[in-house]
C-alpha positions as CSV (number, residue, x, y, z in Angstrom):
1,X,83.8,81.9,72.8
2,X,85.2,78.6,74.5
3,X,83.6,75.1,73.0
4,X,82.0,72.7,75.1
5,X,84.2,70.2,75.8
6,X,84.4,66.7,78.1
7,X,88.3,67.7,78.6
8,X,87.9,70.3,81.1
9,X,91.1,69.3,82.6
10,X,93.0,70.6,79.3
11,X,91.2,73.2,79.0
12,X,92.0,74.2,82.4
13,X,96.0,73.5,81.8
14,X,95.6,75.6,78.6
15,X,93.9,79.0,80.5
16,X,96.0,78.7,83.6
17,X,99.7,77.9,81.3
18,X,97.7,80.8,78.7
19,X,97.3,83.0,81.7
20,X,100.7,82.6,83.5
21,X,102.8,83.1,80.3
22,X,100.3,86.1,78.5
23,X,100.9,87.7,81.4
24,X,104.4,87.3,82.1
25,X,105.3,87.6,78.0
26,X,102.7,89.4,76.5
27,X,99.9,88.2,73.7
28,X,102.2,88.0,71.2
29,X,103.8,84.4,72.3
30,X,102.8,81.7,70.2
31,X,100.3,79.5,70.7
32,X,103.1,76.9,70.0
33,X,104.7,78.0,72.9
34,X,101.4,77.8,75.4
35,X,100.6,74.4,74.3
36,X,104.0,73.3,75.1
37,X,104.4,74.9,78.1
38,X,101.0,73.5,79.0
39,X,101.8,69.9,78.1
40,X,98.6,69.2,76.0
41,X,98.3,67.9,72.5
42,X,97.5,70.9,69.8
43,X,94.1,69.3,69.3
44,X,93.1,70.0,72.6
45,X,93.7,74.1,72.3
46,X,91.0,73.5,69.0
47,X,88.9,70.8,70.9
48,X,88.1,73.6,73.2
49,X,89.0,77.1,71.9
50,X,88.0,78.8,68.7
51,X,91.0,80.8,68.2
52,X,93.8,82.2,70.3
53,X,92.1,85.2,70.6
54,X,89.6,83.0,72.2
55,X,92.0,81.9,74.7
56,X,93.6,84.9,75.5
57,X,90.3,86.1,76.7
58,X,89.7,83.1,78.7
59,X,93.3,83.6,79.9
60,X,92.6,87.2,81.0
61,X,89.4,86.6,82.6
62,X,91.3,84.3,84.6
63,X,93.5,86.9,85.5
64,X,90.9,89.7,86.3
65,X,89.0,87.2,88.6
66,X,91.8,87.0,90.6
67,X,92.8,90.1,90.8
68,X,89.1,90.9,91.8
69,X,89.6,88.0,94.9
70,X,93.1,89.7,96.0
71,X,91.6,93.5,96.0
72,X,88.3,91.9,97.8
73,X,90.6,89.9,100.8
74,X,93.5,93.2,101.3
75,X,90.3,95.2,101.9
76,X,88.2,92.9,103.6
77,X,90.0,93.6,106.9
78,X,90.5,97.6,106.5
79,X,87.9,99.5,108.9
80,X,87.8,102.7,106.9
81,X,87.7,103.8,103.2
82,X,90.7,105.4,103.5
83,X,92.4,102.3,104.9
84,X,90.8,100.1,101.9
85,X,92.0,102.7,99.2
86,X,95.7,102.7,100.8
87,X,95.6,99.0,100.7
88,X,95.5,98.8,97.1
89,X,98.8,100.3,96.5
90,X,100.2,97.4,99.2
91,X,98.5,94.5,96.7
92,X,100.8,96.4,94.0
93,X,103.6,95.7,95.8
94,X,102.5,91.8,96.0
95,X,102.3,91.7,92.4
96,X,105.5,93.6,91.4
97,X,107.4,90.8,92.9
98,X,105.7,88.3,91.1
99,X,107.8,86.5,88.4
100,X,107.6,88.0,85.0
101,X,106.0,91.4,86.5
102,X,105.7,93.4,83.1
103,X,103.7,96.1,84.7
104,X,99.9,96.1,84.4
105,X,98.6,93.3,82.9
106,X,95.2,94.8,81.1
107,X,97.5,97.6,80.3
108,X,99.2,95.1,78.7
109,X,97.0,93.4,77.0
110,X,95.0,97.3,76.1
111,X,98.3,97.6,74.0
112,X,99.3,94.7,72.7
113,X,95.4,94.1,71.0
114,X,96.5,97.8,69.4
115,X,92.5,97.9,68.5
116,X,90.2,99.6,71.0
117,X,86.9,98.2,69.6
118,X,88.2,94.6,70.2
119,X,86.6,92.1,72.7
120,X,90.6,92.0,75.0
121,X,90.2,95.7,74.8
122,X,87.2,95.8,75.9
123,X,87.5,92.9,78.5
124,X,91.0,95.5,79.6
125,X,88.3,97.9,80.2
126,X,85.9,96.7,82.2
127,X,88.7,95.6,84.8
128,X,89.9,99.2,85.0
129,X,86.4,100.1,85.6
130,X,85.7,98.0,87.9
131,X,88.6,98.8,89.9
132,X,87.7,102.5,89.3
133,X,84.4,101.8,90.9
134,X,86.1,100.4,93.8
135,X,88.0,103.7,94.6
136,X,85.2,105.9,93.5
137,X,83.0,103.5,96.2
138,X,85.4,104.5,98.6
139,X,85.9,108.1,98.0
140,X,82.5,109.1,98.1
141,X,81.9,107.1,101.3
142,X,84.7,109.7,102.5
143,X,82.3,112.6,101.1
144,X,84.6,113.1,98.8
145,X,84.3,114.3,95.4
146,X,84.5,111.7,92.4
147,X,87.3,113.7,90.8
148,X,89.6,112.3,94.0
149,X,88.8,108.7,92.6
150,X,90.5,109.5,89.1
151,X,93.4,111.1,90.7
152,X,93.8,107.5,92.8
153,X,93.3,105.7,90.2
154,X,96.0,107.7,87.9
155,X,97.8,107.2,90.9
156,X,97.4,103.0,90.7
157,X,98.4,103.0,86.8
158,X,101.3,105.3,87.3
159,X,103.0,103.3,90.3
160,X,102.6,99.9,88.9
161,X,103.6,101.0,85.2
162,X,106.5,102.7,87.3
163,X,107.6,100.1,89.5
164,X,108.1,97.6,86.4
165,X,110.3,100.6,84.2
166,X,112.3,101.2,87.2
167,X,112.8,97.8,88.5
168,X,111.7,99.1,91.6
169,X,109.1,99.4,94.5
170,X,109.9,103.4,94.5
171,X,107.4,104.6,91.9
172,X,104.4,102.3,94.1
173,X,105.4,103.9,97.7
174,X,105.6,106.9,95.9
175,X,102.3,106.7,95.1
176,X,100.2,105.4,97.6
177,X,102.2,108.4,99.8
178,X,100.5,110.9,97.4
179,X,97.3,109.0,97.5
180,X,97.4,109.4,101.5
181,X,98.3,113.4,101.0
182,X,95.2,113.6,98.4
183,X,92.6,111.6,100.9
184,X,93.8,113.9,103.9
185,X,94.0,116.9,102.2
């Protein structure tokens, strides 16, 4: 768990530097590297982190609550459930042309902790869950079955794990044109 600390504002360098290059590079980047990148003393990632672990989580928190804000605006406009579902596969598209798109970030970092009763994979989880939830809201406001939602969802993991193999927006248009077949269907 983050330390109090007076230095908010390098503690705020350290989780948005943590969160751009965990991301974009994966867990495994030294903490050397963050700090650097960050342009704080070393002091400062101890003054107000426990561990790197500690960051990391901050960093991916970061991350999920973003990710949270960008599903909440593409949606905010959409008039039907279909509509909102559908726009989840354009927000992939948003964030396959960000620099250092490495696929799913929590799928990521699911993987790179490599052990599933740890606090990131756990933290992993609950963002997939709650994006689960999402779709699930949405299908059974279609009086769909919940089954549907799973598919989608397979459907969301698939095309952004796809899109960053291939190199290409293919695997995400892919998808969200099966998603539409599935929600019509």
């Amino acid at each position: 768990m983050a330390k109090q600390t007076a230095d908010h504002s390098a503690a705020a360098r350290l989780v948005a530097t943590a969160q751009k290059e965990f991301v974009s590079r994966g867990t495994w980047l030294g903490i050397n590297d963050v700090i650097a990148a960050a342009g704080v003393a070393r002091r400062s990632l101890y003054n107000n982190f426990t561990s790197k672990s500690d960051l990391v989580r901050a960093a991916f928190e970061a991350e999920a609550a973003e990710r949270r804000a960008a599903i909440d605006r593409i949606q905010k406009d959409c008039a039907t459930p279909r509509a909102r579902i559908l726009a989840l596969f354009d927000l992939l598209e948003g964030l396959a042309v960000r620099e250092g798109f490495r696929g799913c970030a929590f799928i990521n970092l699911a993987v790179e902790t490599a052990d599933p009763e740890s606090e990131l994979h756990a933290l992993a989880k609950r963002h997939k869950d709650w994006i689960s939830a999402r779709i699930t809201g949405d299908v059974v406001a279609m009086g769909r079955k919940k089954a549907l939602a799973e598919q989608i969802r397979l459907l969301w993991d698939g095309a952004i794990v796809g899109a960053y193999v291939q190199g290409s927006m293919g695997p995400i248009r892919a998808a969200r044109a099966a998603a539409g077949v599935l929600l019509d269907a």
